[in-house]
Structure formats: C-alpha cells, structure tokens
PLY file of the C-alpha trace (Angstrom):
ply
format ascii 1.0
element vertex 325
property float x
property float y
property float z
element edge 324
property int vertex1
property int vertex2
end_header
103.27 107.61 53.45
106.14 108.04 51.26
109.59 106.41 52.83
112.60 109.03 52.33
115.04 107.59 50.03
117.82 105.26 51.70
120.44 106.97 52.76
123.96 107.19 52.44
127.07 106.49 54.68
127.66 109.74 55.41
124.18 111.69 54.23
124.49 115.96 55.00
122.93 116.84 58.72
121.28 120.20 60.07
121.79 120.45 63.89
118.99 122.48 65.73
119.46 124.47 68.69
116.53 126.30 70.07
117.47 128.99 73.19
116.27 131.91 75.05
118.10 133.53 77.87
120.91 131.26 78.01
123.77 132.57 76.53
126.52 131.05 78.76
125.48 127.63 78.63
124.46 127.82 75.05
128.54 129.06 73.87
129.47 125.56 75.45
126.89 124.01 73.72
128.35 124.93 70.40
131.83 124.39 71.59
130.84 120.74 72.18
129.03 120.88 68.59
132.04 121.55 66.38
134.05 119.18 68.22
131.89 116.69 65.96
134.11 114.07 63.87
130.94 113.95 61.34
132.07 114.54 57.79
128.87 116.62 56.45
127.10 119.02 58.70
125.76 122.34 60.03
124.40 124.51 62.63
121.18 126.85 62.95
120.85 128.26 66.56
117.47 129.83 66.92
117.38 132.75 69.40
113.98 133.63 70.98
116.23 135.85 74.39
115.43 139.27 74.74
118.87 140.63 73.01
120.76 139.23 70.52
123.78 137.41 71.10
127.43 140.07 70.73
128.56 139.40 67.08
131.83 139.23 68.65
130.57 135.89 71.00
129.44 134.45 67.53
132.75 135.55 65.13
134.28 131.87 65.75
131.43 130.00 64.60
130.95 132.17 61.73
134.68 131.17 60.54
133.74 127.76 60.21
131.20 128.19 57.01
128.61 125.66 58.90
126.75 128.19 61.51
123.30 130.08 60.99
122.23 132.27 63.42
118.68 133.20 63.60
117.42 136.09 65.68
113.47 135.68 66.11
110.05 137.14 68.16
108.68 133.17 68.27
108.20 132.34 72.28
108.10 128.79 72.87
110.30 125.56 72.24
108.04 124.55 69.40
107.77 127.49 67.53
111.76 127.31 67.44
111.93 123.62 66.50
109.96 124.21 63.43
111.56 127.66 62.73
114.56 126.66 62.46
113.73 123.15 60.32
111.91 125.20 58.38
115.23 126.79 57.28
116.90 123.40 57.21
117.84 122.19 53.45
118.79 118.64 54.40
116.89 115.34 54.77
117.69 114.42 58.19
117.87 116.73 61.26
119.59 116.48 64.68
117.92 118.38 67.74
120.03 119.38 71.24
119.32 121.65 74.06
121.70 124.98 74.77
122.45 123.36 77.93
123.74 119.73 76.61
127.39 118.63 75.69
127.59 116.35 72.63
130.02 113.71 71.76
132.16 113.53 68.74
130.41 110.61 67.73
126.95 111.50 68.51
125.63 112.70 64.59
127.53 109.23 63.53
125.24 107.10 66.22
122.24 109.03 65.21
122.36 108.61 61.11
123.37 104.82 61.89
119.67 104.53 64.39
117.95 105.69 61.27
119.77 103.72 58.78
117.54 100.72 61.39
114.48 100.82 58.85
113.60 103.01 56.33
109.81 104.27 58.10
112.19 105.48 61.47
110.72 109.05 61.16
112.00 110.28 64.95
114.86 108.88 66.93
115.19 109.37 70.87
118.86 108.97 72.17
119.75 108.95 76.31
120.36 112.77 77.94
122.60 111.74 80.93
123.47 114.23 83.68
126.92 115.82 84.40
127.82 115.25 88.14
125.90 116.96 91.13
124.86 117.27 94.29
121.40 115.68 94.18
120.44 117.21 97.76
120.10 120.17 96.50
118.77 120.11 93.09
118.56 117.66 89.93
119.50 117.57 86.58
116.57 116.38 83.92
117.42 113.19 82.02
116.32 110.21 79.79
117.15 106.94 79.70
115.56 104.18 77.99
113.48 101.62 80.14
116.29 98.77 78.28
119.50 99.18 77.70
119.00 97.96 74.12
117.29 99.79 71.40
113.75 100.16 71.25
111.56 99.87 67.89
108.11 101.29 68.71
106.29 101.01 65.34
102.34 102.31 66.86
100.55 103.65 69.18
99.53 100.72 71.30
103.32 99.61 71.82
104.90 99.99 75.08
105.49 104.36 74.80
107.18 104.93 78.18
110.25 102.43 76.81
111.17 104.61 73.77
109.63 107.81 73.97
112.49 110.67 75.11
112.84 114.06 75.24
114.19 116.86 73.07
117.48 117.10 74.64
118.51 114.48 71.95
116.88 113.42 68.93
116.96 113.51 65.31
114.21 113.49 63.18
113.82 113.11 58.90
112.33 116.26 57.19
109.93 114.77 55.37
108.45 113.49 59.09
108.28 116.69 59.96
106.63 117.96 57.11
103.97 115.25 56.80
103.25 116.12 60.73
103.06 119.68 60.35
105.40 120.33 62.57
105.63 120.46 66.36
102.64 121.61 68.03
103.31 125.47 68.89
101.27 126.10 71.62
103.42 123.16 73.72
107.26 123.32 75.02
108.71 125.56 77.71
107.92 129.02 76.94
104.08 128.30 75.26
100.90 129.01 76.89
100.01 125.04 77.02
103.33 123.80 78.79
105.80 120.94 78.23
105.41 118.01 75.97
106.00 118.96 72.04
108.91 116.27 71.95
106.49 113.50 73.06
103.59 115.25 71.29
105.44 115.04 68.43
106.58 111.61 68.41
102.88 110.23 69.03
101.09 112.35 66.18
104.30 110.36 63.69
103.20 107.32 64.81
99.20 107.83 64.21
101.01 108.61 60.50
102.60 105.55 60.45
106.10 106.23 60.83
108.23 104.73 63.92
110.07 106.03 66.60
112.99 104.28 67.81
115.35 104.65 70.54
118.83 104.42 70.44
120.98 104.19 73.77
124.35 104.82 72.21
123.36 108.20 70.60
123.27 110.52 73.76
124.04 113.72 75.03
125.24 114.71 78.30
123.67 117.26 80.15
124.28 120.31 82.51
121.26 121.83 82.69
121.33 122.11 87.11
118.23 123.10 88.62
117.77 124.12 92.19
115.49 122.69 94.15
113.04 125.89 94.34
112.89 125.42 90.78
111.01 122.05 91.07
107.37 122.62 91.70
107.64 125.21 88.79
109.29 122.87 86.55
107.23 119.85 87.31
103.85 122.02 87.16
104.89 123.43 83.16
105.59 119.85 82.20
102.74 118.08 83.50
100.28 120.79 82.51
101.48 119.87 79.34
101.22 116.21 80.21
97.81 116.95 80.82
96.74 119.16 78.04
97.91 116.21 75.93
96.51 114.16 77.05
92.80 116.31 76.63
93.45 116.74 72.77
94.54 113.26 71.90
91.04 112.08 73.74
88.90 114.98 71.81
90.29 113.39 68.74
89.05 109.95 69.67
92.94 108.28 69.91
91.69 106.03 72.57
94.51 103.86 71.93
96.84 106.47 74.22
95.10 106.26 76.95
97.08 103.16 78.68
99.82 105.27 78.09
98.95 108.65 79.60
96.78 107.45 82.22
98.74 103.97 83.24
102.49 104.68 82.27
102.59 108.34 82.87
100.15 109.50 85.23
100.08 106.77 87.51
103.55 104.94 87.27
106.01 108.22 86.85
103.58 111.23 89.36
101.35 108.77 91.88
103.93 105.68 92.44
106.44 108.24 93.00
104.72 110.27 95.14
103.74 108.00 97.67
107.47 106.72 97.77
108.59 109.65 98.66
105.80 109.83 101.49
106.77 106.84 102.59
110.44 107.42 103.06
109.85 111.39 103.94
112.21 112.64 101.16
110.99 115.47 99.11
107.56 115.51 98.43
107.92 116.22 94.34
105.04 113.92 93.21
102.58 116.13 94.57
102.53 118.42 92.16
102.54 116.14 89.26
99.11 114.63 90.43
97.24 117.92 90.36
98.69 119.89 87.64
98.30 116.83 85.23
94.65 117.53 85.54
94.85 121.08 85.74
96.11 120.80 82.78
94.03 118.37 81.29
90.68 120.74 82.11
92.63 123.72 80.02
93.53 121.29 77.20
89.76 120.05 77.28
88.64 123.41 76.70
91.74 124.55 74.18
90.94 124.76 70.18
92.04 121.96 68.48
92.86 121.17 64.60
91.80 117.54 64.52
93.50 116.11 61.12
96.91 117.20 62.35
96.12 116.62 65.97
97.55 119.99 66.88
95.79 122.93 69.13
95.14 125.97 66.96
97.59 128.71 67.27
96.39 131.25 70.23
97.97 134.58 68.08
100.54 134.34 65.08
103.98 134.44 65.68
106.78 136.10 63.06
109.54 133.16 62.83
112.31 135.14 61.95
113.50 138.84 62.39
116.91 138.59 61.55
119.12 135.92 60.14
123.08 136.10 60.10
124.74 132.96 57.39
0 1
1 2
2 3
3 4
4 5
5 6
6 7
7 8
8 9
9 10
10 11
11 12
12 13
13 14
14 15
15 16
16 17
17 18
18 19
19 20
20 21
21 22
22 23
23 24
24 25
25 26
26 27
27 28
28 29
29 30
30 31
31 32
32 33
33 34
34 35
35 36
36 37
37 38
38 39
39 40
40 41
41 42
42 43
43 44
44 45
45 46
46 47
47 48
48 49
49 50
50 51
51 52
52 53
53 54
54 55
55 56
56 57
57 58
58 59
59 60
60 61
61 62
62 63
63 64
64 65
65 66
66 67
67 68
68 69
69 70
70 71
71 72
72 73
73 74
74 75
75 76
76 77
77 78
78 79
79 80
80 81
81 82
82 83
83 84
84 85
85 86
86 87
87 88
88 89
89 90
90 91
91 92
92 93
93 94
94 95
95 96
96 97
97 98
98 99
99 100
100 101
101 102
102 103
103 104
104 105
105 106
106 107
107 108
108 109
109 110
110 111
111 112
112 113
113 114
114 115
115 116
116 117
117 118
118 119
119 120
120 121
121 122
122 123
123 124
124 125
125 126
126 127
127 128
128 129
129 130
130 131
131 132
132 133
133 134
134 135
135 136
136 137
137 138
138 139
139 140
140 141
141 142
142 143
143 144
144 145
145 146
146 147
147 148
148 149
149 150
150 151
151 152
152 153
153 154
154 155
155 156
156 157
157 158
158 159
159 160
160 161
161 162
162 163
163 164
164 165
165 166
166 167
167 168
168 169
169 170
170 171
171 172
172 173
173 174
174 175
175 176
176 177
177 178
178 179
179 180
180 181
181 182
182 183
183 184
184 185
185 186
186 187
187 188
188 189
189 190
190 191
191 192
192 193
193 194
194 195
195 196
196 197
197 198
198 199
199 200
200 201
201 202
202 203
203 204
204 205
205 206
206 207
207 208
208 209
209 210
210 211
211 212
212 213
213 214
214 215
215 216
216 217
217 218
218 219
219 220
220 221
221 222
222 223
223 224
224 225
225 226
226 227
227 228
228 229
229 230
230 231
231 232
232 233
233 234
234 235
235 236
236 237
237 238
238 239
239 240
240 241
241 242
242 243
243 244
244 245
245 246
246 247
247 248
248 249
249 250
250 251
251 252
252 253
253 254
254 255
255 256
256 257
257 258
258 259
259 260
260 261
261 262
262 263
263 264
264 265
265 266
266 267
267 268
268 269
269 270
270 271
271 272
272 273
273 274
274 275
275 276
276 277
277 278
278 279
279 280
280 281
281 282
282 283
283 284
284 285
285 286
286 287
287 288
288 289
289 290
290 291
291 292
292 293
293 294
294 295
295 296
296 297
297 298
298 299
299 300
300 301
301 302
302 303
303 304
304 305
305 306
306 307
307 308
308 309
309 310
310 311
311 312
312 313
313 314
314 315
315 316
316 317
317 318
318 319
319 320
320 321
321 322
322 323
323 324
C-alpha cells in the first residue's frame, strides 16, 4: 500500500453531501457548512431527488466560489459517495448527511485525527442528536464505545468500538481509490440496504489501512424520525447488516465473524430485544433479529466481485446529468 504523503497544517478539503428528497433540511446543512473557520475548503452536494434544487435556493452558495452542485440519476447513498469523490480534486475528503449541523471546528478536528498516523485511511467522528421527545420517535446517532480515540489497525480488533456511520467521517482519496469505492448496491436507497459506511471501513482494513475514531470531530444531528418509521428503518439497515455479513463469509474473511455475529447481531438486535421485553417498552429488537437474516439469505445468493469484496452492480447507473461550478 502506498501511504499518502504527510500532510500539511492546513492541507485543501472536499466536503461531500449526498441527498435525495430533502431539500429543507439539506439548506441548513450547508448553512452550518460555511460557517466553517477552516482555511482551505469546498463543497460538492450530490442530488439524486426527483427535481432539482431552485437556482434561486442555491444563488448564495454559488457566491462563495467553494460550492458544486451536481444533479444526477444514481439511486443509492453509495453511488453518491463515490460520485461525488470521484469529482473531488483533493487528497483528503470530509463526508456529512443533509440532515446534520457541523461545527466550525469540525474539518480542523478531522485533518488533526488523520495527522494520528500516516496508514489512517477512514476516520469515524460522534453524530449526536439535537433535543427530542424520545416517546415518540428517535434520532440515529454514534458514539464511540470510549470516550477516547480509538485506533483499530485490522480486522480482528475490537470493530463495534470504532466503527461509525456516515453522518461524519472523512476519508483520504487514495483509500478510496485503492478500495474501489463504496459498495453501490448498499446505503439507503440501494436494492441491498444499509451498511456502505461500515462496509467500507472493513474492506480498508483487509487493505491494510486503519480506521480510527475520533470523539472530538462530530456532528450534530436532526434527522427526527417518528416512531412508525422504525420497523422500516431498522429492517433497510439490518438487511444490509445481513447481506454483509453473507459476502464477507463467501469471500472466506472469517476473521469478521466475531464481529457480525457476536458484537452486532447478538449484543446491539438480541440483548436489546429482550430488554425491551423485559421492561415492556417498545418492542424494536424484533425486527433486527429477523431481517438480519433475511438479509443475509439475499446477500448469500447476491453476485459478488471477490478481489474488491464488493457485490456486482445489479444495472449501470449514469453518475452525473448535470453539474453547476
């Protein structure tokens, strides 16, 4: 593996913003972005919604000489991670949700976690909720399993403490490109459900580069779901749980499987499950259990490209249909 070259105090930064459908909460999303106190960066918001966003919601951002917007006909977080990096001319990367509000200092905590060792391909930072009722819905975080950082440098280290999700992270371009991307058949939106943060982060470390997690770089987010959205939120992520979990065992990484067996299907779907039995609160560990495995049968089943650990492409998707720089 080549290392990327060491990098500077204040080294350029592409910020990534994938969205569909969420053009409210994405315009606060980028009000929070250029808020940033970093020195040296820019923005590409990939659009996958049905209409474009009005030029006129956009004009602001356009002022500012550091905003891309990219219109495109990919479906699926994925696809629009590694569309938009694809269009990214900088070394290191920083990746948000269009429902997440980022500090000033959040590109400055992210470029000093990498600055940690040079083989840090992927950092994870903490996605903290904005105040709510939790009675009526929830709000999806991260936080790390230690308040301190968290150097996981292979696949038989302890996962559940450093892997996140792609709310906040940054990654290094030349990760990416030695991964081949995220997998494009997993995220919200793709036929194979959640996962391609995760995904992601485990097919870096069978290539030898770490992940590490770093509590102080973290975004804060607002993304409020009801709770009728929770069996079809928990089903779509641990399909994908599960359909992971099938290709990394077709291609003989038996070193996962304390991880997606012990960590994540038993400790964070049956453990909770049966606590919530127990204390007859919402029963929202029952569909973890079964759609892990539902998933897992589909995933079994599913095509997979075994030297980059990715499932083969279902039809071909046309990145980008309209770019506006």
């Amino acid at each position: 593996m080549n290392n990327a070259r060491n990098l500077s105090n204040n080294p350029p930064v592409t910020v990534i913003i994938s969205t569909r459908n969420r053009a409210e909460s994405l315009l606060r999303t980028l009000e929070s972005i250029f808020t940033l106190n970093y020195p040296d960066f820019c923005l590409i918001v990939l659009d996958q919604s049905d209409e474009k966003l009005p030029q006129d919601a956009l004009a602001k951002f356009d002022a500012t000489g550091k905003f891309c917007y990219v219109y495109s006909s990919t479906r699926g977080l994925g696809a629009g991670h590694n569309a938009a990096i694809a269009l990214a001319k900088t070394e290191l990367i920083a990746v948000t949700d269009d429902d997440c509000i980022t500090p000033p200092g959040w590109l400055d905590e992210m470029v000093q976690a990498f600055k940690q060792d040079e083989k840090i391909g992927l950092v994870f930072g903490n996605v903290l909720p904005t105040a709510y009722d939790p009675d009526t819905g929830y709000i999806p975080v991260f936080e790390g399993a230690t308040p301190t950082p968290t150097l996981l440098k292979g696949v038989s280290d302890r996962l559940i403490a450093g892997l996140g999700i792609g709310a906040c992270l940054g990654l290094k371009r030349s990760a990416w490109l030695a991964a081949e991307g995220f997998d494009e058949m997993l995220g919200p939106g793709a036929p194979l459900g959640s996962l391609e943060d995760r995904d992601f982060a485990i097919r870096l470390l069978l290539r030898e580069y770490y992940i590490y997690h770093a509590p102080d770089f973290s975004v804060e987010h607002f993304g409020y779901r009801k709770n009728a959205e929770l069996k079809k939120l928990a089903y779509r992520d641990w399909f994908g749980f599960g359909t992971s979990f099938a290709k990394f065992l077709k291609c003989g990484d038996l070193a996962l499987m304390p991880y997606m067996l012990g960590q994540m299907w038993f400790g964070q779907a049956v453990k909770p499950f049966f606590k919530h039995l127990l204390f007859k609160r919402r029963v929202r560990g029952v569909t973890p259990i079964w759609s892990f495995w539902v998933g897992f049968v589909v995933g079994v089943f599913a095509r997979v490209d075994r030297p980059t650990r990715k499932f083969k492409v279902s039809k071909r998707q046309h990145p980008v249909s309209q770019i506006n720089c």
